[in-house]
VEXGU-235752 format. One line per 2 residues: for each residue x, y, z of C-alpha. Coordinates in steps of 0.05 Angstrom, whole numbers, plus 5000, padded with zeros to 4 digits. Layout:
# residues N
X:Y:Z | ...
# end
This chain:
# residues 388
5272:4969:5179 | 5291:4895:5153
5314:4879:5078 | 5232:4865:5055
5231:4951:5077 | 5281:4966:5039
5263:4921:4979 | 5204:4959:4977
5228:5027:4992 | 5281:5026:4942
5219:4995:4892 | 5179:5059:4904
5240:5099:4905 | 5261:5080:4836
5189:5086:4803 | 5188:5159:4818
5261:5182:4800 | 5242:5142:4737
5191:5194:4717 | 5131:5183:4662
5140:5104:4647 | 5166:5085:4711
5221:5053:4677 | 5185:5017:4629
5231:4986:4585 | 5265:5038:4580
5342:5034:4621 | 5349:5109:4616
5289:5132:4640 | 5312:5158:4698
5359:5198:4670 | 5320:5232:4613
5249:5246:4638 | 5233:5283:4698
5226:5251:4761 | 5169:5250:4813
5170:5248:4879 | 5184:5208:4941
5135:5219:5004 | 5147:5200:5068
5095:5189:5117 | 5099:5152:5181
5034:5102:5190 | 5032:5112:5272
4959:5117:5271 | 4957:5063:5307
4976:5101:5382 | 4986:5035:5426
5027:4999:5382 | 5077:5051:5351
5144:5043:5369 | 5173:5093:5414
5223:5127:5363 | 5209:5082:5308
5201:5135:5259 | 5268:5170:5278
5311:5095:5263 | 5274:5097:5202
5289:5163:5171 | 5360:5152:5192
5364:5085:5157 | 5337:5114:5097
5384:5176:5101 | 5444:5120:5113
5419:5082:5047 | 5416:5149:5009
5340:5136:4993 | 5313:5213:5009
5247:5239:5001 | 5215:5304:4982
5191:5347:5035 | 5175:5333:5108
5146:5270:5135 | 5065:5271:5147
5057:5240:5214 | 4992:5193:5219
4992:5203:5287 | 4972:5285:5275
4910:5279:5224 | 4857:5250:5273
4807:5308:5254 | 4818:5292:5174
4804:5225:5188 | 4739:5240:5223
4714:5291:5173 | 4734:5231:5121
4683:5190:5173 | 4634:5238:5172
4633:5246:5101 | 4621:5177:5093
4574:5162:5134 | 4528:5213:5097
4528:5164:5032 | 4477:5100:5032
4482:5041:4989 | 4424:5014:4963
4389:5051:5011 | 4435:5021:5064
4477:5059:5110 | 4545:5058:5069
4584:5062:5146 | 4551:5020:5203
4566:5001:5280 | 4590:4927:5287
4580:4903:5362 | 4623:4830:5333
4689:4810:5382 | 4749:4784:5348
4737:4721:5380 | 4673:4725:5342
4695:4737:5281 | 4748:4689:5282
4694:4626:5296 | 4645:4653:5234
4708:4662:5189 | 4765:4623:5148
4828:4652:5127 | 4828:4654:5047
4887:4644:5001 | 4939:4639:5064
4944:4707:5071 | 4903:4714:5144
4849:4765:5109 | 4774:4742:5143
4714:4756:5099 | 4668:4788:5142
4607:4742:5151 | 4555:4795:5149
4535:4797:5220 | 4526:4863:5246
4503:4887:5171 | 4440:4828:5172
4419:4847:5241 | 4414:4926:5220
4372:4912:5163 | 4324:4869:5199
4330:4887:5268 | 4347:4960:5273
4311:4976:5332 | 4356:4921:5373
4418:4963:5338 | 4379:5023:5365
4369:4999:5429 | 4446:4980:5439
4476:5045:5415 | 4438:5085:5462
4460:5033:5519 | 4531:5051:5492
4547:4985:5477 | 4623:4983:5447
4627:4980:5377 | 4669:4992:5318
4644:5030:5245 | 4640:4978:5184
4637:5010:5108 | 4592:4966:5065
4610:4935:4999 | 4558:4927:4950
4522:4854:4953 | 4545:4797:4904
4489:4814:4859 | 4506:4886:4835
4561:4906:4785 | 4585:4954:4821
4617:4895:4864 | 4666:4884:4822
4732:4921:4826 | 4787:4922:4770
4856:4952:4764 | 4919:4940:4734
4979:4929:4759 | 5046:4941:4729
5079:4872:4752 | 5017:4825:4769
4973:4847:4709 | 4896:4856:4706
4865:4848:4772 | 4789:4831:4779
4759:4826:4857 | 4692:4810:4874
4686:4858:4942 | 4632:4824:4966
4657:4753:4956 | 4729:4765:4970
4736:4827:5014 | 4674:4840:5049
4649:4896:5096 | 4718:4920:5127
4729:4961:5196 | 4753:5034:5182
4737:5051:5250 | 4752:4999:5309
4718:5002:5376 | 4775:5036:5415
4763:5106:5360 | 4819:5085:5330
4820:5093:5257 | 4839:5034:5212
4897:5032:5164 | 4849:5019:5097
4819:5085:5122 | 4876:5129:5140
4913:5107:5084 | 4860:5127:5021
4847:5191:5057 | 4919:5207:5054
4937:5187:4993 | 4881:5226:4964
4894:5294:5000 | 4976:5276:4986
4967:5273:4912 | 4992:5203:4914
4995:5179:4846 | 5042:5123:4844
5038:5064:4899 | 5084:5008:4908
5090:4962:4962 | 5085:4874:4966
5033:4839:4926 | 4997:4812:5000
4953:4876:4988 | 4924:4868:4927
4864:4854:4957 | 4866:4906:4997
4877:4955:4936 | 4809:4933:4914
4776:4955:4988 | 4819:5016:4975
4796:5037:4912 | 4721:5016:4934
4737:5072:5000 | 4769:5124:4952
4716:5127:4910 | 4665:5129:4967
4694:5189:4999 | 4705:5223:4924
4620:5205:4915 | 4612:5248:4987
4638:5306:4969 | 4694:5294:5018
4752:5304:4960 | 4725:5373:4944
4742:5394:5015 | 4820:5397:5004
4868:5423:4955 | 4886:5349:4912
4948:5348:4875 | 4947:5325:4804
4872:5340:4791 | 4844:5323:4721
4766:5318:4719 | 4769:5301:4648
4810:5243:4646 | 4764:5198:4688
4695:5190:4690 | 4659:5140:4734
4590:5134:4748 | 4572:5103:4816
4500:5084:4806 | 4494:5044:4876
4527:5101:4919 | 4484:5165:4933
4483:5225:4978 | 4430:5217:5039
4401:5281:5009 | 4393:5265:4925
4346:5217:4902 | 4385:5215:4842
4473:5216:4857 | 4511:5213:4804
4596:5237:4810 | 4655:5246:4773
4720:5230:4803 | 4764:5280:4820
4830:5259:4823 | 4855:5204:4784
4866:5130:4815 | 4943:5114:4820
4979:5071:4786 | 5000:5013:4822
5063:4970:4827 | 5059:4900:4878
5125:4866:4893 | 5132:4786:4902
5154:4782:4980 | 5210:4765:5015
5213:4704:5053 | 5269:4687:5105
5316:4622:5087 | 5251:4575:5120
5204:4607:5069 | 5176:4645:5126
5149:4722:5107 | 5190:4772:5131
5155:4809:5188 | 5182:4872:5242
5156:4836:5303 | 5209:4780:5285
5259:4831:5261 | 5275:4796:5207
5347:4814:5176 | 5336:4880:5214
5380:4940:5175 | 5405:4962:5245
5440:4896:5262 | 5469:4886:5190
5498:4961:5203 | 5531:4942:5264
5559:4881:5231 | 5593:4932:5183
5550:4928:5119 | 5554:4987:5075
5497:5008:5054 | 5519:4998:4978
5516:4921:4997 | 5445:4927:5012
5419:4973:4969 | 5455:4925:4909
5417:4864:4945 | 5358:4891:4934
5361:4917:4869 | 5382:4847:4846
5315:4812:4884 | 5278:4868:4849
5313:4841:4784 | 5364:4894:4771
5423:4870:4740 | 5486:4914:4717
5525:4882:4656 | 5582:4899:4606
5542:4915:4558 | 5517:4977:4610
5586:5000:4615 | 5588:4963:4682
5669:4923:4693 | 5649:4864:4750
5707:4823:4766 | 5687:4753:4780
5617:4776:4797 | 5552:4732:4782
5506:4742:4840 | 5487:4819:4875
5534:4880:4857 | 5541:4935:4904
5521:4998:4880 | 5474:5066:4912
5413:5071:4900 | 5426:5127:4840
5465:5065:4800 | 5413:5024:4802
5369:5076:4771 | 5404:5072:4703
5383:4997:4701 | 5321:4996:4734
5259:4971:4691 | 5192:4943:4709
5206:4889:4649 | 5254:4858:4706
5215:4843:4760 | 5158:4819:4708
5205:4765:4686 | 5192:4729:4754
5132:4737:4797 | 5142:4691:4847
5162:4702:4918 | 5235:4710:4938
5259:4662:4979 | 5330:4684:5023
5383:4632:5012 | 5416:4604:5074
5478:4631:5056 | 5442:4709:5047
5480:4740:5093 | 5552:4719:5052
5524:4746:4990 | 5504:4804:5016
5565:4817:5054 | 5603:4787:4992
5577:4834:4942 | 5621:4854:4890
5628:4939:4876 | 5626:4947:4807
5665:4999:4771 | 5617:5042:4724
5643:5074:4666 | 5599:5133:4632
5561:5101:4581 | 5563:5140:4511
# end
């Protein structure tokens, strides 16, 4: 884990142990309403490029930084068969009488010359390829599938034209979001031509069979929340949700007709979704002192290093709480001596002065200071009196 992880993690963290509001203006909220929970599940789905162990350093940085979680970790790595029943499911919905889940035969190298990055944040609108030469050549699509010609599975997004393109949601620090799928996300991979199953995939299905209700994480996947909730209510329109036991069910609260997606076998599909969509929480990043993201293969300000150095884990858990806005006063009951910058404290302390409001007050990216490392080593320990 790096200091962006832990940002994050201790962002989720505090939005469940803040209960109903998620801290919503409200400085005590994690100590008067009941709290949710914190899940843990290691993304390994990804076989070739997990980390040997990875998931072991990370549990024990989490225990070290006293950010627990409920229950034991779901491993990725161990739900291939949910994953292809998720497929399956899928793949027996159309779209506009279009296959809702399609082969794409397109290299990377392909898809890179018929693409552009858009908004600098490396996501490639697919350019329709494989999806054009199905609906007018099928026989050729025919033809290559029975030559077993490698190819990974596409899911469709409605066209520009239908309403059904558009995706809105809002988020608790970024606002109202509005994405056209077909304009700005496109027709995404969930299966890639090695079988392995993609992230936007593995992800929805397991937040819908976890009972995930509460996601927080950096605000370079908005877009993808858009795909996500586009997938989610794909598999719900399948029949796939009814399947499993979902956590936190209410059929009455949400209604949502889904008047372009239909089973293979109705003429006339028309669903009700089953489990609520989550609320969701992005974070402005973390860049290093250059204004460079912070990224694992770098290992960026990695927590294993800055442990070895002899941080405490109050020191970074107080860093983070003060890029995520938290800030302990005298007014809170809080005595800081000659403190103006980060204040040590666990992870608990910053819950009686955690509030959305905070990180509202500036959305832009956080950019590390040269001097980071001082700071965070500097970090005063406050002394916290029992406020009446």
């Amino acid at each position: 884990m790096h200091i962006g992880n832990v940002y994050a993690m201790l962002a989720a963290w505090l939005s469940a142990h803040a209960g109903d509001g998620s801290g919503d203006g409200d400085s005590q909220a994690g100590s008067e309403r009941q709290r949710g929970k914190v899940l843990l599940r290691i993304e390994d789905v990804d076989g070739p490029r997990a980390m040997k162990d990875a998931d072991k350093w990370i549990m024990d940085d989490l225990h070290w930084l006293g950010l627990d979680w409920d229950g034991e970790p779901v491993y990725q790595s161990q739900r291939a068969e949910i994953y292809e029943d998720a497929l399956r499911s899928l793949e027996s919905v159309s779209l506009d009488d279009f296959p809702l889940v399609y082969p794409c035969f397109c290299s990377r190298a392909d898809l890179r010359a018929a693409s552009a990055p858009q908004e600098g944040d490396r996501f490639l609108i697919y350019p329709g390829t494989c999806r054009k030469l199905l609906s007018w050549h099928p026989d050729e699509v025919r033809s290559r599938l029975e030559a077993g010609q490698r190819h990974s599975l596409r899911i469709a997004v409605p066209e520009e034209s239908s309403s059904e393109s558009i995706v809105t949601f809002d988020d608790r620090v970024f606002g109202r979001q509005r994405f056209d799928l077909s304009r700005e996300v496109g027709d995404t991979v969930i299966r890639r031509s090695d079988s392995i199953f993609s992230y936007q995939l593995a992800v929805v299905v397991d937040d819908l069979l976890m009972g995930v209700n509460d996601i927080v994480r950096g605000r370079d996947l908005l877009r993808s929340t858009a795909l996500q909730i586009w997938i989610r209510r794909a598999l719900v329109a399948s029949g796939f949700a009814t399947k499993y036991v979902i956590a936190g069910n209410d059929d009455s609260n949400q209604s949502n007709d889904h008047n372009t997606l239909k089973s293979n076998n109705s003429t006339n599909y028309r669903t009700n979704v089953t489990a609520e969509d989550p609320a969701y929480a992005h974070l402005p990043l973390i860049d290093d002192p250059a204004g460079v993201r912070l990224a694992k293969r770098k290992r960026s300000l990695d927590i294993s290093s800055l442990r070895a150095d002899g941080v405490k884990p109050e020191q970074i858990i107080g860093y983070c709480a003060w890029l995520l806005g938290v800030r302990a006063s005298e007014s809170q009951g809080v005595h800081m001596p000659d403190a103006t910058g980060p204040v040590a404290m666990s992870a608990r302390e910053a819950l009686e002065r955690f509030t959305w409001d905070d990180i509202r007050v500036d959305k832009s990216d956080r950019i590390l200071p040269a001097n980071w490392a001082s700071e965070l080593t500097g970090a005063k320990t406050a002394v916290y009196s029992k406020q009446q």
